[in-house]
C-alpha positions as CSV (number, residue, x, y, z in Angstrom):
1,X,0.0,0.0,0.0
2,X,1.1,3.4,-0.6
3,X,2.8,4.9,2.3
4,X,1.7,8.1,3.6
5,X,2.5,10.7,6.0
6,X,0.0,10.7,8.8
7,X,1.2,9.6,12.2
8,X,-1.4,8.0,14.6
9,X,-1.0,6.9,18.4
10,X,-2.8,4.6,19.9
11,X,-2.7,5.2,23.8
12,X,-4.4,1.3,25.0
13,X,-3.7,-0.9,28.4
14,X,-4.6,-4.4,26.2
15,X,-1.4,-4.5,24.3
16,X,-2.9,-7.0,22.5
17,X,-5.8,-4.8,21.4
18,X,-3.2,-2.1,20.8
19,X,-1.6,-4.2,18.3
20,X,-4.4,-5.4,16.4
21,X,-5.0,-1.5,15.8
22,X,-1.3,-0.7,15.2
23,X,-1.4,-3.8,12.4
24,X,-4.4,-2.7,10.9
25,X,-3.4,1.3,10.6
26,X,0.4,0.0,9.5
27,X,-1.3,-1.6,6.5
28,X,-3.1,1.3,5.2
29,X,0.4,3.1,5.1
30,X,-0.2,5.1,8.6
31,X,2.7,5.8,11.0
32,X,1.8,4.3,14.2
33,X,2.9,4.4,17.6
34,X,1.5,2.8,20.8
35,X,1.6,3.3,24.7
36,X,0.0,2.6,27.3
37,X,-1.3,5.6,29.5
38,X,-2.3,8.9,29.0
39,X,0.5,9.8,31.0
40,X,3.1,8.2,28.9
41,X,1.2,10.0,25.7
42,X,1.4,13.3,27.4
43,X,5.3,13.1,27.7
44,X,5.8,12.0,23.9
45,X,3.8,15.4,23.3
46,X,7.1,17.2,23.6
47,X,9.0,15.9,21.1
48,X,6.1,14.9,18.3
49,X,2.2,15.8,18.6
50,X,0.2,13.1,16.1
51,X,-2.4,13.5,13.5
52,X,-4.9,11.5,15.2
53,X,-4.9,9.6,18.4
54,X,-6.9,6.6,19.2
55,X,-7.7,6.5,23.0
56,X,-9.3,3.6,25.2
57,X,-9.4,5.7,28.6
58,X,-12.2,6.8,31.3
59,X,-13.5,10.3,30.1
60,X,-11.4,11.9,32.4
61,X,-8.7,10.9,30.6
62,X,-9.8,11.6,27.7
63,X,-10.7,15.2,28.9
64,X,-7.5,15.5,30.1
65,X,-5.6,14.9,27.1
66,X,-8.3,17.3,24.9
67,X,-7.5,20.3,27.2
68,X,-3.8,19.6,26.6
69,X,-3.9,19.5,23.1
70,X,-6.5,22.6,23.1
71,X,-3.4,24.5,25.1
72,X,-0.7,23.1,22.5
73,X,-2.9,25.0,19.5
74,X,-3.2,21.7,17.6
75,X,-6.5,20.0,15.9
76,X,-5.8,16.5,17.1
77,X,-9.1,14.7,16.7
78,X,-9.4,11.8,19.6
79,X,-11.0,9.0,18.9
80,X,-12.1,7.1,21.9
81,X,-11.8,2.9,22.1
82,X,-13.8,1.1,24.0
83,X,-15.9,-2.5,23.5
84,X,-18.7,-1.3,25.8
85,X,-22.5,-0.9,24.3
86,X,-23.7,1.3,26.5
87,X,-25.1,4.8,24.5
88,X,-24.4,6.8,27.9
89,X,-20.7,5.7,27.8
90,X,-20.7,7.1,24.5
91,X,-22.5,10.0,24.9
92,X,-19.6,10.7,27.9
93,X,-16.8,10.3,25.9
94,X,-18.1,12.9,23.3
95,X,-18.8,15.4,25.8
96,X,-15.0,14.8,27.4
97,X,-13.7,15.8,24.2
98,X,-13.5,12.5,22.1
99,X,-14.2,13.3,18.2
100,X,-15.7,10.0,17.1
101,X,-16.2,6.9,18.7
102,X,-15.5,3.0,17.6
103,X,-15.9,-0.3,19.2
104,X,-12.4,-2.2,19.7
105,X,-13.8,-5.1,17.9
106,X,-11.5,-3.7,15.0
107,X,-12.3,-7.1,13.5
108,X,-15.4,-7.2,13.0
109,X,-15.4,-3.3,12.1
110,X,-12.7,-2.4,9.8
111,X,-14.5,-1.1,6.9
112,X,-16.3,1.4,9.5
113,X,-13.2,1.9,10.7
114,X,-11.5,3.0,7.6
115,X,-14.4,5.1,7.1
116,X,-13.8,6.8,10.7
117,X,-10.2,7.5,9.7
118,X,-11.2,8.8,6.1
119,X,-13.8,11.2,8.0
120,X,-11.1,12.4,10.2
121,X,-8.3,13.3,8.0
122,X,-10.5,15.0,5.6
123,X,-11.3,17.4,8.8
124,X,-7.5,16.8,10.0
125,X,-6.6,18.2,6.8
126,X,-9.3,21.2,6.3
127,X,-8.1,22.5,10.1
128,X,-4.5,22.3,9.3
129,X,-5.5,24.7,6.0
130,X,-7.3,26.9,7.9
131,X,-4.4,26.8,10.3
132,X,-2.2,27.9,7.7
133,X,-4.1,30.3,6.8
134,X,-4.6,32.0,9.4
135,X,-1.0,32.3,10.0
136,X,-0.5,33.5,6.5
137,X,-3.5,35.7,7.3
138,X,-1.7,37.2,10.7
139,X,1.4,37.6,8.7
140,X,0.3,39.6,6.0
141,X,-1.6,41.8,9.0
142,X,1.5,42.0,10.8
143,X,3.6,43.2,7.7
144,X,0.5,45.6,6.8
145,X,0.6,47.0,10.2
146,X,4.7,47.6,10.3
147,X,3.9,49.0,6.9
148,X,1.3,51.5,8.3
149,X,3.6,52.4,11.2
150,X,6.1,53.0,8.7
151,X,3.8,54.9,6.6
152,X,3.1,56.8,9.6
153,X,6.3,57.9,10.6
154,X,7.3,59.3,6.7
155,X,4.1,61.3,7.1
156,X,4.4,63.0,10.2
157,X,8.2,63.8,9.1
158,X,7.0,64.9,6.2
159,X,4.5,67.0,7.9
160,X,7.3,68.8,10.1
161,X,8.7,69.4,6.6
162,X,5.9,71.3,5.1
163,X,5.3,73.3,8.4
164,X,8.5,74.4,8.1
165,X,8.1,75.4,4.7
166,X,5.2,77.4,6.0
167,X,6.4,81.3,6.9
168,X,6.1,83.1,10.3
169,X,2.3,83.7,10.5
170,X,1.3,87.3,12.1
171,X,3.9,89.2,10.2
172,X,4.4,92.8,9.2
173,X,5.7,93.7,5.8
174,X,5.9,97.0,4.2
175,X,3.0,97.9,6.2
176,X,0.8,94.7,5.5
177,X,-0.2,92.1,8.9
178,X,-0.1,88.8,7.2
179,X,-1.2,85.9,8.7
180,X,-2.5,82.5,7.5
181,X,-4.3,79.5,8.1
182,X,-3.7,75.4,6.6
183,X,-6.1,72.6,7.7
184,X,-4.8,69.6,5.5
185,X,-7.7,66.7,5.1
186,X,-4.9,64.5,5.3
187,X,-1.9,64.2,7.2
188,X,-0.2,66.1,4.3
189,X,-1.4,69.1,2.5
190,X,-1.9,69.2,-0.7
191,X,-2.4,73.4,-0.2
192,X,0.2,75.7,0.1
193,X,1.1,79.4,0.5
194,X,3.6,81.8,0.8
195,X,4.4,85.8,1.2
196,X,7.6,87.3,1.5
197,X,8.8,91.3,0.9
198,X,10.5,91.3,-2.3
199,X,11.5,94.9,-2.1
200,X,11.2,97.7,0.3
201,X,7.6,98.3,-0.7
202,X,6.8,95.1,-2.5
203,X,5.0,91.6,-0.8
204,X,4.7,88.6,-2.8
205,X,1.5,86.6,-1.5
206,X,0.4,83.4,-3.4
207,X,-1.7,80.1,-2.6
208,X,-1.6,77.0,-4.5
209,X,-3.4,73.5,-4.1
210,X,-2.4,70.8,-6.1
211,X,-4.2,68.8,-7.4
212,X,-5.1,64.8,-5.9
213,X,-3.8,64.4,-2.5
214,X,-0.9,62.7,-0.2
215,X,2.6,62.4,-0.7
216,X,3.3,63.4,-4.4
217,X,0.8,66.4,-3.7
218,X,3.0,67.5,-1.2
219,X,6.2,66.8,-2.9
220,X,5.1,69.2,-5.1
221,X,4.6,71.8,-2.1
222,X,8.3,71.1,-1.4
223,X,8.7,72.5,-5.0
224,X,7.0,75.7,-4.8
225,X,9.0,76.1,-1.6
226,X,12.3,75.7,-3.3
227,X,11.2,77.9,-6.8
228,X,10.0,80.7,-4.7
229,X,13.4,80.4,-2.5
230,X,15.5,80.4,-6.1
231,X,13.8,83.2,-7.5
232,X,14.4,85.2,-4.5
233,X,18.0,84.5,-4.6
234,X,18.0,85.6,-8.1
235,X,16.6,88.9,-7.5
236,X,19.4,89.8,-4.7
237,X,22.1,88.5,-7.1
238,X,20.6,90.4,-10.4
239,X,20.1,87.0,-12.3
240,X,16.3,87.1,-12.5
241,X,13.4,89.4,-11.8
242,X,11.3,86.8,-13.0
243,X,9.5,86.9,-9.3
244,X,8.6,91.1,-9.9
245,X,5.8,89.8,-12.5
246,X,3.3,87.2,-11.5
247,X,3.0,85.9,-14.6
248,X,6.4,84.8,-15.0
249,X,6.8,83.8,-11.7
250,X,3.5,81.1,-13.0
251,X,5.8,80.5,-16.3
252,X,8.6,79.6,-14.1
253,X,6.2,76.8,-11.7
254,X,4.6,75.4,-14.8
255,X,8.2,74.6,-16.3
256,X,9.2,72.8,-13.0
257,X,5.8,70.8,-12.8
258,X,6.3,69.8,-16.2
259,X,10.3,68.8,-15.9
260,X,9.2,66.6,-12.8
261,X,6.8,64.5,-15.2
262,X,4.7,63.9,-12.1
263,X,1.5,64.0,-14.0
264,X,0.4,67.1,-11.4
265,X,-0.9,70.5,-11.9
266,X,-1.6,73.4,-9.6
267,X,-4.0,76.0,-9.1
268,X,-2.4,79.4,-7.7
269,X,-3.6,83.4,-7.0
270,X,-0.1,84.9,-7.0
271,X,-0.3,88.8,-6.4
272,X,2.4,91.4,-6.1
273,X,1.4,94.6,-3.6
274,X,3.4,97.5,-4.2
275,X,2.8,99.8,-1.1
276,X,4.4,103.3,-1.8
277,X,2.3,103.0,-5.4
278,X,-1.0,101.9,-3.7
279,X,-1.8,98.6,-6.3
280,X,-1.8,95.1,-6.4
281,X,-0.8,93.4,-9.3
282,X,-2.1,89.7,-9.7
283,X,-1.7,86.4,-12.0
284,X,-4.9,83.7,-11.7
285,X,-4.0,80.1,-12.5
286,X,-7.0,79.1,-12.6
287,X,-8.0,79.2,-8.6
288,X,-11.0,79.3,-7.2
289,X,-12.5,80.9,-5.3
290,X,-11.2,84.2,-6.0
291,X,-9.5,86.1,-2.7
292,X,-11.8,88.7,-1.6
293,X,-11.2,92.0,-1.0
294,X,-12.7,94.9,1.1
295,X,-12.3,98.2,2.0
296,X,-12.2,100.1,4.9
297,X,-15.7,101.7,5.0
298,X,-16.1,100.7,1.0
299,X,-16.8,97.7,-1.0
300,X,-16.7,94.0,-0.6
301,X,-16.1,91.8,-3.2
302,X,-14.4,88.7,-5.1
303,X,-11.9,90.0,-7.2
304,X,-11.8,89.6,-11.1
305,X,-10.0,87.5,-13.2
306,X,-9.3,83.6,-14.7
307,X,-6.7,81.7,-16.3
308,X,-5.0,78.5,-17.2
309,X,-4.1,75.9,-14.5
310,X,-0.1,75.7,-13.9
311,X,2.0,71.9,-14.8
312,X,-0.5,71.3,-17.9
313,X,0.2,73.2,-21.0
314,X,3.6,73.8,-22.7
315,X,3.5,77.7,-23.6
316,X,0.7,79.1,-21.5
317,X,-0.1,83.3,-21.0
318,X,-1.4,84.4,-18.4
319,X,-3.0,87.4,-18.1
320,X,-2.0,90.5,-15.3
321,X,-4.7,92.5,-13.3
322,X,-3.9,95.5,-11.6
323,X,-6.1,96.7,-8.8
324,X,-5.9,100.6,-6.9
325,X,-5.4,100.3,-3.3
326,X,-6.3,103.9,-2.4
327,X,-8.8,103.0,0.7
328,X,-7.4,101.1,3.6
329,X,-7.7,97.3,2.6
330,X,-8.3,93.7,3.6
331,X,-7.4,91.0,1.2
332,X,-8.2,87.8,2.1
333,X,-7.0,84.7,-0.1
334,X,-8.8,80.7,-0.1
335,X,-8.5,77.4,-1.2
336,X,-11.8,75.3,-2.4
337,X,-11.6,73.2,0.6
338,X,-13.5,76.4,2.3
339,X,-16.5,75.9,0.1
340,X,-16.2,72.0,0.5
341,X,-17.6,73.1,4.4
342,X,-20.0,75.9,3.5
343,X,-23.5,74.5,3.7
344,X,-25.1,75.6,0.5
345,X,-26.4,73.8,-2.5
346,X,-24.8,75.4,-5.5
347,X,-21.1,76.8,-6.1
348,X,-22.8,80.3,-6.2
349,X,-24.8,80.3,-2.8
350,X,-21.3,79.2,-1.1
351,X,-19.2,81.7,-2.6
352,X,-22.0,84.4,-1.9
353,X,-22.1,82.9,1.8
354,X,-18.6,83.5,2.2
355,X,-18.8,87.0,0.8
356,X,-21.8,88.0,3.1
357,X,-19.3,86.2,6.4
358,X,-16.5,88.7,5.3
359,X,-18.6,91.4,4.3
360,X,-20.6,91.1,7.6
361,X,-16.9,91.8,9.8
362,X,-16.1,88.0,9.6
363,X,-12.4,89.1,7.7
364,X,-10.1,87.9,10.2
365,X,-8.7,84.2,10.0
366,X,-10.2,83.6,13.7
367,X,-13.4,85.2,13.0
368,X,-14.1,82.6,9.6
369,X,-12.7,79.4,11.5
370,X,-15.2,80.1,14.5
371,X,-18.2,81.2,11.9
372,X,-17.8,77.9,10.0
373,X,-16.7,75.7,12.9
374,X,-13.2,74.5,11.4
375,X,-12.4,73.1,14.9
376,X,-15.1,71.2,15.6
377,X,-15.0,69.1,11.6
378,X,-12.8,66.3,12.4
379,X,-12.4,64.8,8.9
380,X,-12.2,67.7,6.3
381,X,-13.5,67.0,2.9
382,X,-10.4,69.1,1.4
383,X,-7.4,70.5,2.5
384,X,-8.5,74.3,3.5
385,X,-5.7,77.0,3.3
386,X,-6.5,80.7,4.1
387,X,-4.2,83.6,4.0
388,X,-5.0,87.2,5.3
389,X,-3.5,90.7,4.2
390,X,-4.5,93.4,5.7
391,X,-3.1,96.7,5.9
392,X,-2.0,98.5,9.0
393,X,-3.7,101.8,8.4
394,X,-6.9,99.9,8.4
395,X,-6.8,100.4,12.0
396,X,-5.3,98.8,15.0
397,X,-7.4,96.2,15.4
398,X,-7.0,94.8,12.5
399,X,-2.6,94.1,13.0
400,X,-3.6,91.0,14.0
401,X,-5.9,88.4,13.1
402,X,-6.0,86.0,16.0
């Protein structure tokens, strides 16, 4: 007969009965082993544990054994000997553990024997799949949770990247407080901004969100970052003005996005304020919303203006606007994420309920993030990014916007 690899004990007093068994499982190509006590089985569980165990002990034996092989994590099915008649004796062997039961009369039994055996292994076999499945199952968990912790970790260093990135908020320049305000949706931000002096009387302020989210959205944060930084260094050394002209300081991101081959775009409001002359000068790649601007005592409203998205098209224009600053001013610059939390049905009723909150004295940073509950949203929709100009003269209360 064709050998195989199961391994059966046979724990029996009657070493006669014991082997009559052993003879019979030997020619069906089993590995069998025999002794004589539970006791003696229990101490051969350290070195080997077998497939299936045939058993002619009292049920507290048998329960014995089943709660040792239950601690050892093993599906050992115990099949309990015996040549009594009695259903109650059979019933108390099940209970105690035992997984089938046979009559030791092997003789006059074997077919129904073989059938016992063929029962068992098929369930021997099954649980050992499941077994190692489950193991496969708890290894893949484990590897997906040390991925996640790793995951983890790069994000929040990333993080401590991009907040660096970020400039001092509450800052005067050239006569302008400038603060801002980021709220990523996800660990990183896929919005950025940025203002800077450029001159004695000129500030640069621009925000950008690129588009999708996570890490290669905020690689290209880390890009803006670095551009701005060049072009600024280019202007002290008298390489470049390209960052005097906020359309050429657009040229200059769309040729990075595009060198990178990242398959990312940007939408950016870059504006230029010149302070001694009273205007700001502005580029729109195609953001939205528009910043809003008001003045002291006058008008409220979006500014003007559209334009190409940035990191799409290989020779885009972009059009300049130029806006008198004669009134005391406060310009106040979004992403969309801050219509993503305005409840209103259509693009136009959010846009006109965030004109009415600015209009209405809600143009500080602290006065919009209380009126639309920013604190309290735990899982943001979109990264929301807000940046506040305002200038000085506009009154004293208005140097700051916490």
């Amino acid at each position: 007969m064709t050998s195989r690899t199961e391994r059966i004990l046979i724990i029996d007093s009657d070493e006669k009965a014991r082997s009559e068994l052993s003879r019979h499982l030997e020619a069906r190509g089993f590995y069998v082993t025999g002794c004589p006590d539970s006791i003696t089985a229990l101490d051969m569980f350290t070195k080997s544990i077998p497939d299936v165990i045939f058993a002619d002990l009292p049920t507290s034996a048998i329960s014995e054994l089943a709660a040792r092989l239950e601690d050892l994590e093993t599906f050992t099915p115990i099949v309990a000997c015996s040549d009594t008649v009695r259903s109650v004796d059979v019933v108390d062997a099940l209970r105690a553990g035992a997984a089938d039961f046979v009559l030791k009369s092997c003789a006059d039994g074997k077919n129904a024997l073989d059938d016992v055996i063929g029962k068992l292994f098929d369930r021997v076999r099954v649980n050992r799949l499941n077994q190692l499945y489950r193991q496969e199952l708890e290894e893949a968990n484990r590897d997906l949770r040390n991925g996640i912790a790793e995951l983890r970790a790069d994000q929040r260093a990333g993080r401590k990247v991009q907040l660096k990135m970020l400039p001092d908020n509450d800052q005067i320049l050239s006569g302008l407080s400038v603060t801002h305000l980021i709220k990523p949706s996800l660990y990183l931000s896929g919005d950025f901004l940025d203002y800077f002096r450029i001159s004695e009387d000129k500030v640069l302020v621009y925000i950008a969100d690129v588009s999708g989210h996570g890490a290669s959205s905020a690689f290209v944060t880390v890009l803006l970052k670095n551009l701005s930084n060049r072009l600024q260094r280019n202007l002290r050394r008298g390489s470049s003005d390209d960052i005097l002209y906020p359309e050429r300081f657009l040229e200059r991101i769309n040729s990075e996005l595009l060198d990178t081959g990242l398959g990312k775009h940007v939408t950016v409001f870059v504006g230029i304020i010149t302070v001694s002359e009273r205007k700001l000068r502005y580029a729109v790649g195609a953001h939205f919303p528009m910043p809003i601007l008001s003045f002291d005592g006058g008008s409220t409203a979006f500014l003007e203006g559209s334009g190409l998205p940035v990191g799409l098209f290989e020779s885009p224009e972009w059009e300049v606007y130029e806006v008198s600053l004669e009134k005391p001013f406060r310009l106040i610059l979004f992403s969309d994420g801050i219509l993503e939390v305005i409840r209103a049905k259509s693009l136009d009723e959010k846009e006109q309920t965030l004109l009415e909150l600015v209009s209405g004295g809600r143009h500080t940073i602290a006065s919009l993030n209380q009126a639309l509950s920013l604190d309290a949203i735990t899982e943001l929709p979109d990264d929301i990014a807000i940046v506040s100009v305002t200038d000085i003269l506009a009154g004293s209360d208005n140097t700051s916007s916490k």
